[in-house]
C-alpha positions in Angstrom: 96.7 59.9 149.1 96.4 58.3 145.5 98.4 61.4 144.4 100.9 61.7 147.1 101.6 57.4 146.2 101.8 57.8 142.9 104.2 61.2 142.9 106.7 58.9 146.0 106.4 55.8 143.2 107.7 58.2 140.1 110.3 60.1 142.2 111.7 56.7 143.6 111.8 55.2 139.7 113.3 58.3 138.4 116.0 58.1 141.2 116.8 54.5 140.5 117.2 55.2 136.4 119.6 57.9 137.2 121.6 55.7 139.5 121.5 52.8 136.3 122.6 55.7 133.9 124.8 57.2 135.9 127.5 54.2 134.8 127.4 54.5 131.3 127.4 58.2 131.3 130.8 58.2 133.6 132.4 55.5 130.6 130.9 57.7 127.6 131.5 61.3 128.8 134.8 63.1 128.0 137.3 63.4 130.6 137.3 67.0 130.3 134.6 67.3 133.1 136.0 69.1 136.5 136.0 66.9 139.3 133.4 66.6 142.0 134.1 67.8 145.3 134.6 65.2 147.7 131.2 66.0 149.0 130.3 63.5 145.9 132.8 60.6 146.9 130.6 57.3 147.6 131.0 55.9 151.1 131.5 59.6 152.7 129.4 60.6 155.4 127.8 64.1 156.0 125.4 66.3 158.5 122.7 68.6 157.8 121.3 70.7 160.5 118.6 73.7 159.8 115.2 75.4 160.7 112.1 74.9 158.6 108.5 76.1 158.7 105.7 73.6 158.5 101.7 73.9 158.0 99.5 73.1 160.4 96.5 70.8 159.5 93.5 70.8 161.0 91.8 68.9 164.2 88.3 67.2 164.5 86.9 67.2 167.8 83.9 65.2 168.7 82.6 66.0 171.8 81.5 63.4 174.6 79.3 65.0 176.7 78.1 68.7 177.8 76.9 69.3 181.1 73.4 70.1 181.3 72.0 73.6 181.6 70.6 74.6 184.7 67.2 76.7 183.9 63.9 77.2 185.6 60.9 76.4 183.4 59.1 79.4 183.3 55.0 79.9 183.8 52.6 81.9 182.6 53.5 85.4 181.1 50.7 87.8 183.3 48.7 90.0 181.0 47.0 92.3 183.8 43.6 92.2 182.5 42.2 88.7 184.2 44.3 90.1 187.6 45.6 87.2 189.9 43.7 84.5 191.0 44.4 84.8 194.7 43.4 88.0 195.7 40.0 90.6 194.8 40.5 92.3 191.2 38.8 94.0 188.5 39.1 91.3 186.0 37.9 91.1 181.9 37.1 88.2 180.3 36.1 87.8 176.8 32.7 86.2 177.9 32.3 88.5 180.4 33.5 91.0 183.5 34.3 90.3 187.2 34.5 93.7 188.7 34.4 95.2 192.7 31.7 96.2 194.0 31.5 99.0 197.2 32.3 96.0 199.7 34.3 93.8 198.1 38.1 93.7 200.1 36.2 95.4 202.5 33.7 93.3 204.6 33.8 90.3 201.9 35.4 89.1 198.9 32.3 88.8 197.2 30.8 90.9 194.6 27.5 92.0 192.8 28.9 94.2 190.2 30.0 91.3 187.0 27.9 90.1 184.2 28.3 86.8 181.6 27.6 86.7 177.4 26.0 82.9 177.1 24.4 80.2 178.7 27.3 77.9 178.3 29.1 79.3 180.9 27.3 77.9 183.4 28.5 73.9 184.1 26.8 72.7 187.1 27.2 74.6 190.3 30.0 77.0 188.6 29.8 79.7 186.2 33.3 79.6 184.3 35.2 83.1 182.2 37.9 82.7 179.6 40.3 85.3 179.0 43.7 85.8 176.9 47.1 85.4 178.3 50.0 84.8 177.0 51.8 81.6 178.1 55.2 80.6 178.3 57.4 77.7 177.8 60.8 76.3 177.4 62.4 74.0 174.8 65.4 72.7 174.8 67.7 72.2 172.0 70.9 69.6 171.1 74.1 71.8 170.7 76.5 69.8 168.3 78.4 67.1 169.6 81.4 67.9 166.8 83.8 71.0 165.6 86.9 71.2 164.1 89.5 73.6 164.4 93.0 74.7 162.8 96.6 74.4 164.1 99.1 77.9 163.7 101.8 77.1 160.9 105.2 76.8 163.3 108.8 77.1 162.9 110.9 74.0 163.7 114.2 72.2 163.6 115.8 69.4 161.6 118.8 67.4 161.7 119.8 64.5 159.2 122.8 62.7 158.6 123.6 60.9 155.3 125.7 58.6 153.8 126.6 58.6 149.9 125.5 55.4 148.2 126.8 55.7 144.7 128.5 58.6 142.8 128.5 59.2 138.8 129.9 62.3 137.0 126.4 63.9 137.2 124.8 63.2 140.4 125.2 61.7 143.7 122.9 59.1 145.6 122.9 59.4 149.4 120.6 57.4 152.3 119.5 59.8 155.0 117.9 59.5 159.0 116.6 62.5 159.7 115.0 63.8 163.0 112.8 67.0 162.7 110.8 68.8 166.0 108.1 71.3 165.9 105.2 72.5 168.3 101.4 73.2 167.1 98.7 75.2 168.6 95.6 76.2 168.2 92.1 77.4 169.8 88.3 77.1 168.6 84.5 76.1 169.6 81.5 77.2 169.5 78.1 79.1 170.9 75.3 77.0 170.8 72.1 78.0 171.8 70.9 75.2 174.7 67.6 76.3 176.4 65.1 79.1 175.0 62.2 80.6 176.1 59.6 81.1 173.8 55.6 82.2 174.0 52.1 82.6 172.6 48.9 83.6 173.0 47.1 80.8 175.7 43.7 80.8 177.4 43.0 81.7 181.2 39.8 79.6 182.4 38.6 80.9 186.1 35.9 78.5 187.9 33.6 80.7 190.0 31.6 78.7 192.7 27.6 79.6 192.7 26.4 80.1 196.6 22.9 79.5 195.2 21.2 77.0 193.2 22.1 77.2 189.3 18.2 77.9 188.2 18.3 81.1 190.4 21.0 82.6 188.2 20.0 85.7 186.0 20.0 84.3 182.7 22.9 85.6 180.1 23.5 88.3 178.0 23.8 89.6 181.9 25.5 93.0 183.2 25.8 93.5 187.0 26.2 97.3 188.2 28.4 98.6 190.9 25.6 100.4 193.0 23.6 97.0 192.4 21.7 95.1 194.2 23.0 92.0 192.1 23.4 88.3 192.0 26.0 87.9 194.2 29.2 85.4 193.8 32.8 85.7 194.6 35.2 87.8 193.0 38.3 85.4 193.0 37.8 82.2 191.5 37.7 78.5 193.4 40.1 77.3 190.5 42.3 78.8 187.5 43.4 76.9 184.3 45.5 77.8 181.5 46.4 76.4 178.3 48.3 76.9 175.6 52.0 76.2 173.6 55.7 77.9 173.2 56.9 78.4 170.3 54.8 81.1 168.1 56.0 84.3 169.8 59.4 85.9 170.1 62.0 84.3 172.7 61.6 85.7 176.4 64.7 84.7 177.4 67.6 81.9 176.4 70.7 80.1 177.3 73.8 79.2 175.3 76.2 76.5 175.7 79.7 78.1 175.6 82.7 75.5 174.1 86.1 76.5 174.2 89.1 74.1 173.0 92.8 74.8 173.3 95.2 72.0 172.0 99.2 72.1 171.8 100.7 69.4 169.9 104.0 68.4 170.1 105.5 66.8 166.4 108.5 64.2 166.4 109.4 63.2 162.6 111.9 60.4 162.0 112.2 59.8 158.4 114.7 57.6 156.4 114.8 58.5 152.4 117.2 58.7 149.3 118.2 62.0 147.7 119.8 62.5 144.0 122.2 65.9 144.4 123.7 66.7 140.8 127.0 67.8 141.4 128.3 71.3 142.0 131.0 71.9 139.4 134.0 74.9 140.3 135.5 76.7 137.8 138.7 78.6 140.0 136.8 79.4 143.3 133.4 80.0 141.7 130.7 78.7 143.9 127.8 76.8 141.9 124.4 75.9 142.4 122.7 72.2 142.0 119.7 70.4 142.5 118.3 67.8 144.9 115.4 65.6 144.9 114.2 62.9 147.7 111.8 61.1 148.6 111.4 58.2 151.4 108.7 56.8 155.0 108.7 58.7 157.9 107.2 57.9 161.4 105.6 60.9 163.2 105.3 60.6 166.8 102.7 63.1 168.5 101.8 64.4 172.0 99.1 66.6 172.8 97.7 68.6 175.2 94.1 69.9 175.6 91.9 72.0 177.4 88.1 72.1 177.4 86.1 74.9 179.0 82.0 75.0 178.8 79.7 77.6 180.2 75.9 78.0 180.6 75.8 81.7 179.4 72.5 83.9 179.9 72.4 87.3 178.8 76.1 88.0 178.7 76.2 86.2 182.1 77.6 82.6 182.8 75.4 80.6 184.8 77.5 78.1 185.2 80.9 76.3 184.1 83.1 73.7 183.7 86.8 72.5 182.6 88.5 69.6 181.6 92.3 69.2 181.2 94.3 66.4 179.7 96.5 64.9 177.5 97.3 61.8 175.0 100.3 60.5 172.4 100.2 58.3 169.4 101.9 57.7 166.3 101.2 57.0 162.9 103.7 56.1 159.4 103.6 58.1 156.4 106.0 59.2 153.3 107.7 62.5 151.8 109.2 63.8 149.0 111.5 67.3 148.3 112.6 69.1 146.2 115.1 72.4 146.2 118.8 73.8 145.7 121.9 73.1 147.2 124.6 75.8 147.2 128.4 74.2 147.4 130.7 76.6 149.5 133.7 74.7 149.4 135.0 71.3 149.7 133.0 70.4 152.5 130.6 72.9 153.0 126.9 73.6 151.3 123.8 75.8 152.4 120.3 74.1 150.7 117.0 75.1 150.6 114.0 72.8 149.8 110.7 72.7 149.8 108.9 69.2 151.1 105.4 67.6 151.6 104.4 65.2 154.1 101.8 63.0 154.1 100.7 61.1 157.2 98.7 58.0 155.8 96.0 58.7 158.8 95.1 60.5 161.2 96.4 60.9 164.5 93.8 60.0 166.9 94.3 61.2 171.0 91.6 61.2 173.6 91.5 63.9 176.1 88.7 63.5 179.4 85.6 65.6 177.8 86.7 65.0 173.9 88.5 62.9 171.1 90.2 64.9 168.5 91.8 63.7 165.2 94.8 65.5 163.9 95.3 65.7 160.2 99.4 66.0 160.1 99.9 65.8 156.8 101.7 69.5 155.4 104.3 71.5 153.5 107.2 72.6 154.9 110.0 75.0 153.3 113.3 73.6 154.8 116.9 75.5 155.2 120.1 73.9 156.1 123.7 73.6 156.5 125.4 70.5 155.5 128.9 69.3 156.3 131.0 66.8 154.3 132.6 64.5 157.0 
């Protein structure tokens, strides 16, 4: 911005020394010069109509909510060596074994046929195992609430019409309205992982119930047999519990949050400036080339459209969705300078073909239902026209 004020504030001084010089030159050069055209006469009027192709800056998006991801926390991951805890198994522990015996599932659910490693197993009327498992959990995780995304360079239109201001032998000062149109687009977002499923290795404890009283229990190392006879107890436990974190093993399973953006932005520029044109001078009907330099404020005037998909994606699969449509206008002052060739044709006719940078002094900012975007619309443009003397 310092550079694009300072370059405005040297073009605009430069253009105001010409027009002081300009005098004295006219009363000191020879009179041998070759007239202007009358496209150089002060107080004549002229039009300038032509395409152009602009840059497309860049939009911020911050986002204002995602919906939440739908997910069911998960439980423990079975292992197959404890068995389940509701019906008769041949279970391992790493204190110990809780195996079937001829009967058991078949006239009880108890057994004779297990055996424990240490006396500390026993607490109070219950005799407890531990074995491994591994145990899952879920974690959730912020997807970014921000993204940006970049608008396709376009092709336009531009019309001006000008008036000239003063007129010396060597150039040719001119006030100008101009009115230019052109339509951005562009697409972006992000995958963002929401919801993951994660595991590690956890500890099964299984609560057997004693039918007897705790001093008649065969004391530990002990190893039932299956032909027995045995201390009997039962072979599913009264209670199961499991501990252990997420986190240290590798993902079971996850979810992503899916963003997609679309925008179209629609770019009025009005801009009032001052061009210098060194004159064209015709030898015969020789057609000459001269120069042109400008500079001046323009207002930019923007509407924009936006759409704003989300999905909840799991394994390829979406889950669930979402969409959110709307759009906003603004406007916001900035200033321009050019620079390029002008090609005389005749008396009244001339083709030009400049190159010119816009800077927007801030950001265009729109709000759309499910985001707020700013939109840099500052850019260069390469400008072609046809101008007519009136």
């Amino acid at each position: 911005m310092k550079f694009t004020a300072a370059f405005t504030a040297a073009l605009t001084g430069a253009i105001l020394l010409v027009a002081l010089v300009c005098p004295r030159m006219n009363a000191e050069e020879p009179a041998a010069v070759a007239a202007p055209v009358p496209r150089g006469e002060a107080g004549k009027w002229f039009v300038e109509v032509g395409p152009f192709w602009r840059t497309g800056g860049d939009v911020d998006f911050r986002v204002k909510s995602l919906p939440s991801i739908p997910f069911t926390r998960p439980s423990a991951v079975p292992t197959g060596k404890v068995g389940p805890a509701d019906r008769v198994a041949n279970r391992e522990y790493n204190d110990g074994y809780m195996r079937m015996d001829y009967g058991t599932g078949v006239w009880d659910y108890d057994t004779w046929y297990w055996g424990y490693r240490n006396p500390g197993q026993v607490v109070g009327n219950q005799l407890l195992f531990h074995g491994s498992t591994l145990v899952a959990g879920g974690q959730t995780l912020p997807p970014r609430d921000a993204f940006s995304l970049d608008l396709d360079d376009e092709f336009g239109w531009e019309a001006r019409v000008g008036r000239n201001v003063f007129d010396c032998k060597c150039v040719t000062g001119s006030v100008l309205l101009g009115v230019g149109f052109t339509s951005f687009g562009g697409n972006g977002g992000f995958d963002d992982l929401g919801y993951v499923w994660s595991s590690q290795g956890g500890v099964i404890t299984d609560y057997y119930n004693l039918f007897t009283d705790p001093s008649l229990l065969p004391p530990a190392p002990y190893s039932g047999t299956k032909d027995g006879p045995g201390y009997v107890i039962p072979n599913m436990p009264a209670r199961r519990e499991i501990s252990g974190g997420a986190g240290s093993g590798p993902p079971l399973s996850q979810i992503f949050h899916s963003v997609r953006q679309d925008i179209d932005v629609d770019l009025w520029v009005v801009s009032l400036g001052l061009d210098v044109r060194g004159k064209a001078r015709a030898s015969g009907e020789k057609r000459c080339f001269s120069y042109i330099v400008g500079a001046g404020l323009t207002g930019n005037f923007v509407s924009a459209d936006s759409d704003f998909r989300w999905a909840a994606v799991q394994n390829g699969v979406a889950i669930d969705s979402a969409s959110f449509s709307g759009d906003d206008c603004t406007a916001e002052f900035g200033v321009y300078g050019e620079a390029g060739v002008v090609l005389q044709l005749g008396e009244r006719v001339s083709v030009s073909l400049r190159g010119r940078y816009d800077h927007v002094f801030d950001d265009a900012e729109v709000s759309f239902p499910n985001t707020n975007a700013e939109i840099d619309l500052s850019g260069v443009s390469a400008i072609a026209g046809i101008g007519i003397s009136l």
